[in-house]
N, C-alpha and C positions, 0 to 999 in steps of 0.2 A: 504494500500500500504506500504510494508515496505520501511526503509529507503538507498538509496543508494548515494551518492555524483556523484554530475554531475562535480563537478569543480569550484574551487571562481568565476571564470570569467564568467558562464555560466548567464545567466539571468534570464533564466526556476529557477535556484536554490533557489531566491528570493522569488519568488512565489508557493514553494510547502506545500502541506498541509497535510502532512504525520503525525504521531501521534510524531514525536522525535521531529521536527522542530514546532510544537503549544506549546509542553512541555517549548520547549528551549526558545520562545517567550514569554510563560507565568511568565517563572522563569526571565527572567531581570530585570524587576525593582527592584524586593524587593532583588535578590543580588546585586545589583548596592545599592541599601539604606543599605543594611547590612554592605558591604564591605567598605562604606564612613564612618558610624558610626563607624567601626574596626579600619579604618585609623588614624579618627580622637583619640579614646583610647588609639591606641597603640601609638602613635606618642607625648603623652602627652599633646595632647592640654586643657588649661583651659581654659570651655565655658566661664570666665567671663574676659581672657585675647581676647577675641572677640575685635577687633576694626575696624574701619575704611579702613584698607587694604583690611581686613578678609569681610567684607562687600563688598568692591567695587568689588573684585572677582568675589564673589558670585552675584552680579546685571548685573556684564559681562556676567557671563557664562548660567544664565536661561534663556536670549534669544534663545540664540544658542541653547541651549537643547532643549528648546520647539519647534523652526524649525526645529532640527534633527526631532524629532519625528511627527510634521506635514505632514515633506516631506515623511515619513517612513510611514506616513499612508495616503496621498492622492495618493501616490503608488500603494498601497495592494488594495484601493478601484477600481483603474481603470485597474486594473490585470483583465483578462478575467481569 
């Protein structure tokens, strides 16, 4: 099926399984890791200036990630 956009708001759009929208799905994480590593070089961080801030951040925010992507996939599983 090639690919055509139904709309953001559409729901159907969520659930399609067209060969550009598996691609698009496939490729996120590792540009999501690539572009965090880029952040962090370009931005001049020193891993060993790492502290406590830099830490608590990071224990907030992988809850939330990991419910994002929960919710993101007991979704896709109960998609007919």
């Amino acid at each position: 099926m090639p690919h055509t956009d139904l709309g953001i708001f559409m729901a159907r759009e969520l659930r399609r399984r067209d060969s550009l929208t598996e691609l698009e799905h496939w490729w996120k994480n590792p540009v999501e890791l690539i572009l965090g590593l880029f952040a962090l070089l370009d931005a001049g961080v020193e891993l060993g200036g790492i502290g406590a801030p830099t830490l608590l951040v990071l224990a907030c925010r992988a809850p939330h990630k990991m419910r994002q992507r929960w919710v993101h996939f007991s979704r896709s599983a109960l998609a007919p």
